[in-house]
N, C-alpha and C positions, 0 to 999 in steps of 0.2 A: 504494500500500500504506500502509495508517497505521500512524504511529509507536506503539507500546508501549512505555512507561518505567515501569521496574521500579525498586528500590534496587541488587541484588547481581547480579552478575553470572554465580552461580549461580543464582538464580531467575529472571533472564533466558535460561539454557541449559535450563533445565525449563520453561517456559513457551511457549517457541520451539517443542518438540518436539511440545507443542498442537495452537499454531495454524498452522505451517508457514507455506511461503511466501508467502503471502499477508499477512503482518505483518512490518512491522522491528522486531526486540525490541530496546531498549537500557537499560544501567543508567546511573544516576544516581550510584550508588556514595555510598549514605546522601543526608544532606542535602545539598544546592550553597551555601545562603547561612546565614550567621550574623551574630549584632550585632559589630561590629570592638571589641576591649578597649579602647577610648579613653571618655575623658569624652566626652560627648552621644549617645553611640548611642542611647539611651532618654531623648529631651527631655520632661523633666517641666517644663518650662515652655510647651511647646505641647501640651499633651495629649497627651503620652506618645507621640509620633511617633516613630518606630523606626528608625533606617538601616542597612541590608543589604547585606552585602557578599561577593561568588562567592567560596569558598576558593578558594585556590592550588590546590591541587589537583583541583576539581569544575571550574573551568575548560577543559578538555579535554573532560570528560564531556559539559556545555551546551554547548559547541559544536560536540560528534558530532552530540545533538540535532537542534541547530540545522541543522544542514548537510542532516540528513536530511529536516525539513522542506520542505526547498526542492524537493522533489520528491513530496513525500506531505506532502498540507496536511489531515491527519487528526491529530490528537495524543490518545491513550488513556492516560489515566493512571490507574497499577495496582498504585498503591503501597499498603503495609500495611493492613491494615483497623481500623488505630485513629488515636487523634489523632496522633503523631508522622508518620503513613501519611500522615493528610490534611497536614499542615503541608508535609512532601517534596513532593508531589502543587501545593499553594498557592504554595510558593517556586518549584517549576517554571514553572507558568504564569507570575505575576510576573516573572521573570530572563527569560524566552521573549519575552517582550511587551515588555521594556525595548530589548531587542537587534534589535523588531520583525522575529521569526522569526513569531509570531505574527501573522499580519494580520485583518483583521476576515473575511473567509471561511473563515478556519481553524477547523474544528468540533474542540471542545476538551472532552472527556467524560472523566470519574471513575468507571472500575469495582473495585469492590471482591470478594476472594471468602477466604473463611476457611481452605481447602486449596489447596494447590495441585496436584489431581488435572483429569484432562482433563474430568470433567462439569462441577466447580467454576467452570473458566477459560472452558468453552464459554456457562454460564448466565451468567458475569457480566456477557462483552460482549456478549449480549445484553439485558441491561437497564444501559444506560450512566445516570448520573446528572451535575446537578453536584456541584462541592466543597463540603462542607457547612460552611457559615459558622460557626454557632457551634462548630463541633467545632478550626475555626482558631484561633478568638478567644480558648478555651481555651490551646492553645497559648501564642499571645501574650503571652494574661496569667502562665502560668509561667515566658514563658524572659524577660521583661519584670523581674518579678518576682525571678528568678534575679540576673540582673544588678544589678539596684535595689541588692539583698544583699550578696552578693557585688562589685559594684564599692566601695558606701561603706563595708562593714564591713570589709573586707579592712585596708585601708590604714590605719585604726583600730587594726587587730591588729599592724601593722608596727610603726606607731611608739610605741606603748604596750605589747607585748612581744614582745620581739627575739627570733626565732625560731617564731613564728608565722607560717604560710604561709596560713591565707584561713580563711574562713567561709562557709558554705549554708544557705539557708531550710532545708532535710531536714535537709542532711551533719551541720548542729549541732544538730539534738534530737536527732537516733541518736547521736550522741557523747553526747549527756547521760547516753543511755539505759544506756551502758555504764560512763561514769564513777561515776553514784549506784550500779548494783550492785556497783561496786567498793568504795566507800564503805558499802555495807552489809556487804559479807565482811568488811572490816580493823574494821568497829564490832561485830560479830558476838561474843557470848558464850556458847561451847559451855556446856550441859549434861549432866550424867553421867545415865545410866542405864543399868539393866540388864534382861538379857531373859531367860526358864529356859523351856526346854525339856526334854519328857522322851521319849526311845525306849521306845515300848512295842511287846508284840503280844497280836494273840490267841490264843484256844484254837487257834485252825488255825494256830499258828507264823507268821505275816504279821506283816511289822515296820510300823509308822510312829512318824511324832513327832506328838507336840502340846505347845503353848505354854500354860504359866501363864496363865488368866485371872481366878485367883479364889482369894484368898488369906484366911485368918484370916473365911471368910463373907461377903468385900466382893469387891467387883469393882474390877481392876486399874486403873488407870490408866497412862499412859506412864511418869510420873515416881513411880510409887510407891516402884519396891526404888531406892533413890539411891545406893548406896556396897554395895559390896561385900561389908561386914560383913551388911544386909539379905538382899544376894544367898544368904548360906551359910545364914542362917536358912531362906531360901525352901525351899533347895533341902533342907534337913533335914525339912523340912514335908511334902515330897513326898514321897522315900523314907522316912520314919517312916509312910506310910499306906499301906494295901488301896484300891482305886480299881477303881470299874466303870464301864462304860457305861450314862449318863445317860440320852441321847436320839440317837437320830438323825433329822438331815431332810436331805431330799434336795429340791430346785429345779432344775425344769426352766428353764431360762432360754435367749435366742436373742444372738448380738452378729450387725449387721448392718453390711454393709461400707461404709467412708468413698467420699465423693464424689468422682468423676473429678477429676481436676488442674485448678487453675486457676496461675497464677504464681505465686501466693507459695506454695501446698502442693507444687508440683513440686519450687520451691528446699530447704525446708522437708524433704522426703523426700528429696533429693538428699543434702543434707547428713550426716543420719542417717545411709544405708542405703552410702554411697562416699565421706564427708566432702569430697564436691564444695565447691568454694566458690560461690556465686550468681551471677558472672560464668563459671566454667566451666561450670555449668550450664544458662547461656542460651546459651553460645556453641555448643554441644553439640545443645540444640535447633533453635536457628536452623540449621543444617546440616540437621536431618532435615526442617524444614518446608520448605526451598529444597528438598531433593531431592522433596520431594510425600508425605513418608512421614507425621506427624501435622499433625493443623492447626496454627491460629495460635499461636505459644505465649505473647504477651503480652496475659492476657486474666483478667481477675477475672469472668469466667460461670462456672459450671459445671453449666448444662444444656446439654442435648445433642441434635441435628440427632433428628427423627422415624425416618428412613431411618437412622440413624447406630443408633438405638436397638435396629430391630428387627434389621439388619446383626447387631449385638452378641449380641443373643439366639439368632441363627441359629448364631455362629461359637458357641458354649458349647453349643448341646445339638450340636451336629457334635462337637465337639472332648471336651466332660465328659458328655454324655448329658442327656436331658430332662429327668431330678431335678432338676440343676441349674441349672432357667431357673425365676423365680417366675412365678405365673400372671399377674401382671400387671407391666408395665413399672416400672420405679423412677424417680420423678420429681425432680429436685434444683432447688431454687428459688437463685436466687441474696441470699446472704446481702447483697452490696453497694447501697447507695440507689441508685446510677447506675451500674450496671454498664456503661460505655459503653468498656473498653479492645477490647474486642472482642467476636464475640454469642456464641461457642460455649466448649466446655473444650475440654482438652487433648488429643486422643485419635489412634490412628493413622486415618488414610486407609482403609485397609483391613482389617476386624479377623480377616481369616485370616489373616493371615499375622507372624507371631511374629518375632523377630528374627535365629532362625538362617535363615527364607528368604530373610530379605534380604540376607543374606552382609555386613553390615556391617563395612569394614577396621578405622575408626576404635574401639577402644575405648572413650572414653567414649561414643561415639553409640549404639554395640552397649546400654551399660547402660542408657542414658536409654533409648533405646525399648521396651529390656525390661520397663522400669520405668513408662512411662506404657501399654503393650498389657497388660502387667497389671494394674494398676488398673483401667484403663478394662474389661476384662471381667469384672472381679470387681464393677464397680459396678453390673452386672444381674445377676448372680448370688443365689442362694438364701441365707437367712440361716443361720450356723451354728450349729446347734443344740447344747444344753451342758445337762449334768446339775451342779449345785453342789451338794455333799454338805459337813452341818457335825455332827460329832461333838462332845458335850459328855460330857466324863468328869468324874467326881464322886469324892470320898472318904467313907467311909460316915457320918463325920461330918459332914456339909459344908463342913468347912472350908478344904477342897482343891479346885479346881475346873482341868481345862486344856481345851483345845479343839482339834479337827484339823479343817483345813478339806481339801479337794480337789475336783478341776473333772474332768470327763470328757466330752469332743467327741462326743456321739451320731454327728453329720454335718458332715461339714466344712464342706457348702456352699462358700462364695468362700475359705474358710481354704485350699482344697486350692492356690490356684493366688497367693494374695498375702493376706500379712497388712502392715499399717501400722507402721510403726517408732513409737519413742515417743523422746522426748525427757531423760524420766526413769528410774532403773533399774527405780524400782518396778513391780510390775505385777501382773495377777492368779494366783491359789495354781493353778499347771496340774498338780501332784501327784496322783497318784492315788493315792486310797484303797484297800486291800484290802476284804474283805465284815467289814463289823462290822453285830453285832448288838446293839441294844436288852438293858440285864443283865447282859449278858456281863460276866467279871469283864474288867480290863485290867493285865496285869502286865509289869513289867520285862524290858525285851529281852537278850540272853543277850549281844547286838552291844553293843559301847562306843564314845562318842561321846569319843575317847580322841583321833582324828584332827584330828575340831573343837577338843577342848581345846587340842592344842598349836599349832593354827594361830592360835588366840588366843593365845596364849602366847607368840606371836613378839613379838605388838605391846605387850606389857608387860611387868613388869622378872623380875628372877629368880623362879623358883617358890618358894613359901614351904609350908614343912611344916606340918600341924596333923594331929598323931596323936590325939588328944581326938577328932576327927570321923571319921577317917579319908580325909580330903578331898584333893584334889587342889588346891592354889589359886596363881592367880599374880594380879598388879595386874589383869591383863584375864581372867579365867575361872576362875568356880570348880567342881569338878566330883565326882559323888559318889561314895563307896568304891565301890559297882556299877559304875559307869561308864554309867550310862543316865540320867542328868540331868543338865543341864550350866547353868549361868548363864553370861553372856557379857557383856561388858561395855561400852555404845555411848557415844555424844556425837552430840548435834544437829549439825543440819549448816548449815553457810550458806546461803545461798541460789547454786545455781552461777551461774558468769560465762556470758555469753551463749557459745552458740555462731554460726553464720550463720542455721543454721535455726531457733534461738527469739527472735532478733532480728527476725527479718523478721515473725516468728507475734504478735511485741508489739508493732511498728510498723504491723500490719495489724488490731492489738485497740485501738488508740491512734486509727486512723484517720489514718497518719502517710502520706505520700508514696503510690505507684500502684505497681501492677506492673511496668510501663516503667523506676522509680527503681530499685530496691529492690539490684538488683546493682551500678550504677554509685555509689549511696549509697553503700552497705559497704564497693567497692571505694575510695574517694576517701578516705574516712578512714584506711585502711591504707598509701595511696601517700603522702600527707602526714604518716606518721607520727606520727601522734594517735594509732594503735592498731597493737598488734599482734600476728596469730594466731599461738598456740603449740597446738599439741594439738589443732585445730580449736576451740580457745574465743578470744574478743576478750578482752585484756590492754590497759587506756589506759595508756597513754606519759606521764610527765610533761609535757610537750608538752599536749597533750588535754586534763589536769587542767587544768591553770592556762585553757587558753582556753574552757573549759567554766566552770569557776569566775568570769571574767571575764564572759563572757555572763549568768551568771545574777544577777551584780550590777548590771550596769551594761545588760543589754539583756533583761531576764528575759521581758518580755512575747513577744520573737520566740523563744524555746526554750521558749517553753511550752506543754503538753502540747496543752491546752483549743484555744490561739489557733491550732497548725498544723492539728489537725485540723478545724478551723472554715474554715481560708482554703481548706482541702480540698474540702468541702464548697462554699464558694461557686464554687472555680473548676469542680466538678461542674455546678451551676447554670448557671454560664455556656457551658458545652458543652450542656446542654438548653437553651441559648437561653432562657431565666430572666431572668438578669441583664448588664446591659452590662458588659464588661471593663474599660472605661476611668474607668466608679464606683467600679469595685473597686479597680482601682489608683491612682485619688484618694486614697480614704479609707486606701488603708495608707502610702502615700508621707507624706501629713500627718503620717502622726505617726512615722514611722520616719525620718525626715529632723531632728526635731528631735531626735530620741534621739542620733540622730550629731551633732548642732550642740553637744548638750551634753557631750556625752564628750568630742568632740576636746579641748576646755578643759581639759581635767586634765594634770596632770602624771605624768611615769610613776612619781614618788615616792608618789602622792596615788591612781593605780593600784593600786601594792603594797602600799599600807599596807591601803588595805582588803582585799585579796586574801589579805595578810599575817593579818587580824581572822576572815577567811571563815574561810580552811584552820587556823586555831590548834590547833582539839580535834585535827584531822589530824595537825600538824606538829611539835605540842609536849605531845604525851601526858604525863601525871602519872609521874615517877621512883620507882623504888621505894624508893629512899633518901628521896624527900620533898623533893628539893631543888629550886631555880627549874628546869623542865624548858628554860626560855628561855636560860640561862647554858649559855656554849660548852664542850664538854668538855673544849677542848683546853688554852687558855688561862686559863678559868675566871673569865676576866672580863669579858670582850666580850658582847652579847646576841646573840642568833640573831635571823634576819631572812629574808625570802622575796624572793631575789636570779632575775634572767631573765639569761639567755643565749642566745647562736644555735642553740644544743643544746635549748633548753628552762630551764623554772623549776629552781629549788634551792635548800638552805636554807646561808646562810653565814653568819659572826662579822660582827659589828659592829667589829671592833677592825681590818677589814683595811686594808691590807696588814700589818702587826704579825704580826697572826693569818690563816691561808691554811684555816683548817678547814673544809670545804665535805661538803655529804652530799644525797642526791637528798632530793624531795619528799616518799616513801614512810612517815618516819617514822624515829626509834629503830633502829637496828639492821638496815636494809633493808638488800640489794646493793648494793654501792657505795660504805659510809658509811667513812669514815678508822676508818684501824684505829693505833693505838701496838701495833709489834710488839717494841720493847724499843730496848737501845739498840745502840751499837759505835764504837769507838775515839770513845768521848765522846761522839756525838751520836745522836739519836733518830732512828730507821725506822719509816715509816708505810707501810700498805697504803695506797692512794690509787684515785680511780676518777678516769679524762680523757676525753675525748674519745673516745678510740681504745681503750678498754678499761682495766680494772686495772693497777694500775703498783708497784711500791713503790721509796722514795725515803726516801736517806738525809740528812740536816739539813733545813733551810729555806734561801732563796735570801736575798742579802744582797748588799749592794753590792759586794763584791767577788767573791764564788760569785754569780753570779746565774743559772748553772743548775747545780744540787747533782746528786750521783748518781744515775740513776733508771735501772727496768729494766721492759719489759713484761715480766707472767706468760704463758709460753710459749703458744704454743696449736698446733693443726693441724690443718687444712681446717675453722677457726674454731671449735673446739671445744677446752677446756682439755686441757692431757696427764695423763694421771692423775697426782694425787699435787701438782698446780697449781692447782687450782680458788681464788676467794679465800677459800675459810675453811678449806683445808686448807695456808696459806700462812703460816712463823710465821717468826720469825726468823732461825734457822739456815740456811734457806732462801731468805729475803730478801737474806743477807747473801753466800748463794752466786750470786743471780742476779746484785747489782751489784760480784764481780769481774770481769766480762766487761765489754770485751774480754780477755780471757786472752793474756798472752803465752806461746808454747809453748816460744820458743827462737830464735836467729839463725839463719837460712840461711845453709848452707855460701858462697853467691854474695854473703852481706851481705844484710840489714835483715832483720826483726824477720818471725816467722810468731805471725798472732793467728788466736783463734777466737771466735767470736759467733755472737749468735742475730739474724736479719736479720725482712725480710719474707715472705720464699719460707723458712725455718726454719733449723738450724742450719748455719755455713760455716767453715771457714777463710779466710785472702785471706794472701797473700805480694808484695810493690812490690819488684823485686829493682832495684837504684843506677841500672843502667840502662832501665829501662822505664817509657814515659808513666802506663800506668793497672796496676792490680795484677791479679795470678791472685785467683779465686774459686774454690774448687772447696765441692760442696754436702755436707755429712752428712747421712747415713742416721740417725742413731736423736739426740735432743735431748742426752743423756747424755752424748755424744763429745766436746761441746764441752768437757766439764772435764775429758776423762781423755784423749782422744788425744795420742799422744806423737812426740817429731821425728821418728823415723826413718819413721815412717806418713805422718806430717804432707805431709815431704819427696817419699813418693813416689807422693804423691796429687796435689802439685803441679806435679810432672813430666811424668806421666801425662796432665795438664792441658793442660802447655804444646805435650806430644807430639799432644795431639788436642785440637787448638781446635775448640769448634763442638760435639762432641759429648758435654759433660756433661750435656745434658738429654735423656732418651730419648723420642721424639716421645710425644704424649699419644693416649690409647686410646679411642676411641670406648666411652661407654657405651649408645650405643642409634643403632639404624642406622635413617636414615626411609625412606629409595630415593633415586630420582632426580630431579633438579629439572628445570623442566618446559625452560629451556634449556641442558640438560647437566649431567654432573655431580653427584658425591652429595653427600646433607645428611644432617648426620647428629648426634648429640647430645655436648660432654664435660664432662667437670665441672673447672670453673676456678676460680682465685683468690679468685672474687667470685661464686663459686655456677654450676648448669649454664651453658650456650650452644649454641646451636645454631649450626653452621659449614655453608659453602656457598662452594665454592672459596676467598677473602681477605674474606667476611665473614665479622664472627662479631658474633653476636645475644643478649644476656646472654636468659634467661629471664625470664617476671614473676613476683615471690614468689609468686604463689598457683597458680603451674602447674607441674609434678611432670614431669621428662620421660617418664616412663610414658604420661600422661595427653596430652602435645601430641602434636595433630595436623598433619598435614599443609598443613593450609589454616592452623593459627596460624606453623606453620615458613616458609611460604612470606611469610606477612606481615611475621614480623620482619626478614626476611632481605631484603627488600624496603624497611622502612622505614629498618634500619640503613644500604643500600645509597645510600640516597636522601643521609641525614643526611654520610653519607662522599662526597659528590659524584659519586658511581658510578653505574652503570644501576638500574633495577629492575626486578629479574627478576620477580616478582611479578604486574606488571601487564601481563606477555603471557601469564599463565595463560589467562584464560578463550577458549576456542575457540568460543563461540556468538557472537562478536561482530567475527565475521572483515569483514564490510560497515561497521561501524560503525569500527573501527579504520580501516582507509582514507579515513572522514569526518574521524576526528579527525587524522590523518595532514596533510591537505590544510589543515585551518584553523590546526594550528600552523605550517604555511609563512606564512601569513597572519598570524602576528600574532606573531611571536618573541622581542619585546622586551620583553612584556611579564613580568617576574619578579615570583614571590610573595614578600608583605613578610614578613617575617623576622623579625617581633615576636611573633607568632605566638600560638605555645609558650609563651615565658613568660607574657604579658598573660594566658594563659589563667587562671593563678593568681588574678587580680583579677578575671575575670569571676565565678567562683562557679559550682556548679552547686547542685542540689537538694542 
C-alpha cells in the first residue's frame, strides 16, 4: 500500500475516507525541518548553504513515516497546493532520504489537488508529478531571507534599545504602515464646516429632505458656510424664499457583484462583517477545507474551476429562479502578476448546499462558510438593477438652490442573497424619493427637524437665544423658527487607524508580503507588542514607534515601500523559474550586511540623539505659553530627552536622578504623563504612570525615604472602578488612596486589624501573637476598605478562621465546550489574566485575539495540549485524531527505538532572533 502524507491530521481523516484501504494516510503535522536559531544556519560564506534541522516535535511524525515505508516502498506526497505545500512535500523527501527510508527503488511522487472532495483526490493521484523546483527555491529564498533579517537585525535592536524584541522583512513595513497613520491623526488639523438641510413636501403631502447646494447664485463648496454665524444667514436665505421644483432626472444604473474570495478579501470581509481577526479567520477556514467543504483557502486567484462555474449557475436558478443566472458566465481575471499561491478562489465544494445542511457545530466555521457560499453564488448572479433619481429645487430668484438625491432597487439580482461590506461609513443615498414632479411648487414640511437639532445639541455647549430671528441655535446647530431647516455643524476627519481588514487591503495595494503572511504578519506585531487592537482598529505601542522610527533612520532602505515590494516580485520570479535564488540572495546580503556592520558602531547615546532629532515635532510640540516646549515641567530646569527602557521609549529630564519627571512618547498631555495633584502635610502628590499601571505618590525618594508613599489607582477585572480612572483622580483622593494600609483597630486576641487594597482587590488580614502567617479574609465592594469597622472587621475574621479553605467560592464556568476526547470536561473561565480554558489541572490562558464565544474545539484541544506539554504532563491533544490508529502503532514502536533522544530547549526563545516575514 503506498504511503500518503498529508500536513493535518484532519485532512488525513478526510482523505483516508477516499481512498480507503488500499492507502496509509499519514500526517506530517505542518513542517518537520526548520533553520536551528544559531549563527550559521544560513552560510553566507558558502553560498548561502542552509542546515536543517527535524523539530522536536515532527520527530515522531518522520519516523511513523518512516516505519511505514518499510513495508510500502510507494511514498505520495499530498501536501498543500502552494509553495509552503511544496516546501513540507521537499523537506519530507530530504529528512526521508537522510534517515535512508528512502532507497533508490522507492517511487516518490507529488500530487496536488485544490479540494479536498472525492473527484478532486481521485484525479490527483492519478496524475502524480515531481516536486516542483522553482516553487522550492522560492521558499528558500524567503525563509533564507527571513533569517538573514531577522537573525542580524534582531540583536541590533537589543542592544541599541532595550526592550525591543526583533525585526521582519514584512513584520517591519506593516509596522510602519501603522505607525505613519498614527503620525498623520496626532498631525491632523480638523476643519469646521457646516451643512443645511431642509424638510420639505409636496402637493401630495410626501415628506423629504434636500441639502443646500446653491447659495447667493454660486455653487456650494464643502468649506463655504465656515462658522456658524454663515450657517444662520444660510439658513434665513432659505426660509425667507418660495422654492419649486427645478428639474428632475432619473438614471437607470446597474452595481454588479465583487469577485469570489481570494485570501486577502476573505480576511478583508471577515473583519468587516464579524470583526474576525486574520489569524481567526484562517484558522476557521483551514477546518472547513480539511473537512472537504470549500477549496484551498490560501490562494491570491480568483477564477474559478469551468465545472465549478456552471455547478454555480445550476444551484441559483434551482434555488433564486432563472432571472437570476446572466446569460452568460462571469469571468474574473486574476489581478496578481504571478498568481502562483494557488490556481482557484475561494468557494464551497458543493454549491447546494448552504451552511445550515451542513449542520456546522463550530460557530465561527458556520459564519465563514456562510460567508464565502454567498459570495461565491452571488459572483454569477445577475446584476442589480437601480433607478438614481436627483431632484434640483430652485428659488424663484435663483439664488437658492438644494438638491435631493435617492436610489430605488428595480431588481435585486445578487443584492437578494449578499451585498459587500465596506470599510468606510460613507456610502451611497438608498432613500427613497416620493413622486415629484417637474414645477411643482416645494414647501415647508408641517414635520420639524427639532429631533436632529437637539441631537446636535448634545455635542455642543448650551443653547443660545436669538429672538431677532426666531432661531433655535447652539455651538453645533442652528435651526429655523419652522422647524424645517436645520444647519448642522461638522469637522474633517483624520484619516482612520487601520483596522485588520484595511491593512491587509494596503499591504496587498503596496505589493507587501502573500496570502500565506498576511495573518501570521498582523499576528506577530501584536504578540511583540509593537501594536495593539482596541475596537478592532491597530493602536502602535511606544514600543513600535521608537523601533519603526529606528529602522527608518538607520535601515530605511529594508522598510521601504518601493524595495519590499520589489524583492516580492523577484522572489515571484524565482518560483516561475526566472531567476536563480542564490543571485538574489547575493545581491541583498551585500548590502544588508554592511548596513548592520555600520550601525552596530554607534552608541546607544549616538542612537537616541538622532531618534531624539527624528521624533522632536512629535515629542516636543510648541506650548501655548510660548515657552522652550524642551524645559521639564517639573523642575523647570533640566531639558527633556528620549530615554529607552525594557517597557519601551519615553521622554524624561535631563537633570535625573535630581528630577524623576518621566511621560510616554505620545506627547503633551497623553495617558500616563505626571500629573502635580497639589500638595499634603508639606510635600507634593503626583499622579504617576509605572510599569504596572497609574500610581500616585506622595514626595520624591531621597537617601533616607528611598521608597516614598505610593498607591495603585484601584481597578477590577483590569478595568478602572468608577470615579478612579486617571483624570478623574485629584487630590482629595490621592491622599485617600495613600492612607492604606488602614489600621481598623487591635484585636481582642492582640495585634493590629489593617485593610488594603491587594492584587485579587480589597482585604483585610489580622497576625494574631501567636500564628506563623496572618488571616486574609477578601471584601466585596473597594469602599469597605475605608469604612468597615471592628466589630464587622472581627467577625469576618472568625468566620475565617472557623472555615479555612472556603473564602473563595469555586469559579463559574462561562462557557461549557463538552468532553475531551480522553475524559473529562473543558470548558471556559474568566481569570486574573483574562479567559482560560480548563481541562481537568490544566489551565490554558486564551490568545488576545480569540473571544471565548468564538474558540473552538480543535483551538481548546490545542492549548490544552500545549500547556500540558510545557507542565511536563501528557498531551491529550495528540491522541485526538482516530484516522491514524496504524500509524500511531508505527510511531509507538520507533520511540522504543530511540528514547534518549530529547528536544533542545532553546527552542522558543531563539525563535525571537530568527525573525519571520
Amino acid at each position: 500500500m503506498p504511503v500518503v502524507v498529508v500536513e493535518s491530521p484532519a485532512k488525513a481523516k478526510t482523505i483516508n475516507k477516499y481512498l480507503g484501504s488500499d492507502y496509509t494516510v499519514l500526517a506530517s503535522y505542518g513542517h518537520v525541518r526548520d533553520l536551528p536559531a544559531k549563527d550559521g544556519s544560513v552560510d553566507t560564506d558558502n553560498d548561502f548553504d542552509m542546515t536543517w534541522e527535524i523539530g522536536a516535535d515532527s520527530r515522531k511524525h518522520v519516523a511513523a513515516i518512516a516505519e511505514a515505508l518499510k513495508t510500502d516502498n510507494a511514498l505520495i506526497l499530498a501536501t498543500d497546493p502552494d509553495r509552503e505545500g511544496e516546501a513540507i512535500s521537499w523537506h519530507l523527501r530530504e529528512a526521508l532520504t537522510k534517515r535512508r527510508s528512502i532507497k533508490k527503488d522507492t517511487a516518490v511522487s507529488r500530487v496536488t489537488f485544490n479540494a479536498i472532495t472525492k473527484a478532486a483526490v481521485t484525479e490527483a493521484m492519478q496524475n502524480p508529478r515531481e516536486i516542483d523546483a522553482p516553487l522550492v527555491e522560492a521558499y528558500l529564498a524567503r525563509r533564507a531571507l527571513d533569517y538573514l533579517v531577522g537573525f542580524n537585525l534582531s540583536p541590533v535592536l537589543w542592544r541599541k534599545l532595550p526592550g525591543a524584541r526583533s525585526a521582519g522583512r514584512v513584520q517591519s513595513v506593516c509596522l510602519r504602515l501603522i505607525v505613519e497613520r498614527e503620525t498623520e491623526i496626532e498631525a491632523f488639523n480638523a476643519r469646521e464646516y457646516w451643512q443645511v438641510k431642509a424638510l420639505l413636501t409636496t402637493p401630495r403631502g410626501q415628506e423629504y429632505e434636500a441639502r443646500l447646494s446653491l447659495l447667493g447664485g454660486r455653487k456650494l463648496d464643502r468649506f463655504d458656510i465656515a462658522n456658524a454665524t454663515e450657517a444662520e444667514l444660510a439658513v434665513q436665505a432659505i426660509t425667507s424664499r418660495q422654492l419649486k421644483i427645478d428639474s428632475v432626472e432619473a438614471k437607470p444604473g446597474t452595481r454588479n457583484p465583487s469577485a469570489p474570495f481570494m485570501t486577502s478579501t476573505l480576511q478583508q470581509e471577515a473583519s468587516r462583517k464579524f470583526g474576525m481577526g486574520a489569524r481567526a479567520c484562517m484558522n476557521a477556514a483551514q477546518r472547513l477545507y480539511e473537512a472537504g467543504h470549500i477549496t484551498y483557502m490560501r490562494t491570491d486567484g480568483i477564477d474559478m474551476a469551468p465545472e465549478a462555474v456552471t455547478a454555480c449557475r445550476e444551484a441559483i436558478a434551482d434555488r433564486f429562479g432563472k432571472e437570476y443566472v446572466p446569460s452568460s458566465p462571469r469571468i474574473y481575471k486574476n489581478k496578481a502578476k504571478n498568481a502562483q499561491e494557488a490556481h482557484e478562489c475561494i468557494r464551497p465544494t458543493d454549491m447546494t448546499k448552504d451552511a445550515a445542511s451542513l449542520s456546522l457545530r463550530e460557530d465561527d466555521q458556520r459564519k465563514m462558510y456562510d460567508l464565502i457560499w454567498k459570495r461565491t453564488l452571488a459572483c454569477q448572479m445577475e446584476a442589480a438593477r437601480l433607478e438614481r433619481t436627483t431632484v434640483d429645487i430652485r428659488s424663484q430668484d435663483g439664488q437658492v438652490g438644494l438638491r435631493a438625491t435617492g436610489q430605488v432597487v428595480l431588481f435585486d439580482g445578487f443584492l437578494k442573497i449578499y451585498e459587500e461590506g465596506r470599510d468606510d461609513a460613507e456610502g451611497e443615498d438608498d432613500n427613497r424619493l416620493p413622486q415629484i414632479m417637474q414645477g411643482e411648487p416645494a414647501h415647508f414640511a408641517k414635520s420639524s427637524l427639532q429631533a436632529q437639532f437637539d441631537k446636535a445639541s448634545d455635542k455642543g455647549d448650551e443653547l443660545l437665544e436669538d429672538a431677532s430671528a426666531g432661531m433655535q441655535k447652539s455651538s453645533a446647530a442652528v435651526l429655523s423658527a419652522n422647524g424645517a431647516v436645520l444647519a448642522t455643524q461638522s469637522f474633517t476627519q483624520p484619516p482612520p487607524r487601520y483596522t485588520e481588514a484595511t491593512l491587509v487591503k494596503r499591504m496587498e495595494e503596496l505589493g507587501i508580503g502573500r496570502p500565506s503572511t498576511y495573518a501570521s504578519v498582523i499576528t506577530t506585531i501584536q504578540d511583540r507588542e509593537y501594536v495593539r487592537k482596541e475596537q478592532n482598529r491597530l493602536f502602535p505601542e511606544d514600543k513600535g514607534r521608537i523601533v519603526t522610527i529606528f529602522l527608518l533612520n538607520f535601515f530605511s532602505r529594508y522598510v521601504g515601500y518601493e524595495f519590499t515590494a520589489e524583492l516580492e516580485n523577484e522572489l515571484d520570479e524565482v518560483s516561475a523559474g526566472e531567476m536563480d535564488y542564490k543571485a538574489l540572495l547575493g545581491r541583498f546580503w551585500r548590502d544588508f550586511s554592511a548596513a548592520i556592520a555600520e550601525t552596530s558602531e554607534l552608541r546607544i547615546t549616538e542612537v537616541l540623539d538622532v531618534l531624539d532629532d527624528a521624533l522632536a515635532p512629535q515629542l516636543y510640540p510648541p506650548r501655548p505659553d510660548g515657552s522652550d516646549p524642551r524645559i521639564c515641567p517639573k523642575c523647570g530646569e533640566g531639558r527633556l530627552h528620549l530615554k529607552t527602557s525594557r517597557t519601551g521609549g519615553f521622554v524624561g529630564c535631563g537633570n535625573y536622578p535630581e528630577c524623576t519627571y518621566t511621560r510616554p512618547i505620545a506627547g503633551e498631555g497623553a495617558d500616563g504623563e505626571e500629573r502635580l495633584l497639589g500638595s499634603h502635610d508639606g510635600e507634593e502628590v503626583w499622579l504617576k504612570a509605572g510599569r504596572f499601571g497609574p500610581y500616585v505618590q506622595q514626595g520624591e525618594p531621597t537617601p533616607e525615604n528611598k521608597k516614598p508613599p505610593r498607591a495603585s489607582l484601584p481597578k477590577k477585572g483590569g478595568a478602572f472602578l468608577p470615579g478612579w480612572a486617571p483624570e478623574d483622580v485629584n487630590l482629595e483622593k490621592a491622599v485617600t488612596l495613600l492612607t492604606l494600609p488602614r489600621v481598623i483597630g487591635m484585636h481582642p486576641d492582640g495585634g493590629e486589624i489593617k485593610s488594603n487594597l491587594g492584587r485579587f482587590g480589597p482585604y483585610i488580614m489580622h497576625q494574631a501573637p501567636d500564628e506563623e502567617k496572618p488571616v486574609y479574609v477578601n471584601l466585596k465592594e473597594f469602599q469597605e476598605v475605608f469604612e468597615i469597622g471592628m466589630n464587622h472587621a472581627v467577625e469576618l475574621i472568625a468566620h475565617k478562621r472557623a472555615n479555612p479553605g472556603r473564602g473563595r467560592t469555586a469559579a463559574k464556568a462561562i462557557r461549557e465546550m463538552g468532553d475531551h476526547p480522553d475524559g473529562g470536561k473543558i470548558a471556559v473561565f474568566e481569570g486574573k489574566y483574562g479567559p482560560y480554558v480548563k481541562w481537568e489541572k490544566v489551565n490554558a490562558t486564551l490568545p488576545k485575539d480569540v473571544e471565548p464565544a468564538d474558540l473552538s474545539m480543535e483551538q481548546a484541544l490545542t492549548l490544552i495540549a500545549e500547556k500540558a506539554a510545557k507542565k511536563g504532563g501528557k498531551k491529550p491533544a495528540a491522541k485526538k485524531p482516530a484516522a491514524k490508529k496504524p500509524a500511531a502503532k508505527t510511531a509507538a514502536k520507533t520511540t522504543k527505538k530511540a528514547p534518549a533522544k530529547k528536544p533542545a530547549a532553546k527552542k522558543p526563545a531563539a525563535k525571537k532572533a530568527s525573525g519571520t516575514e
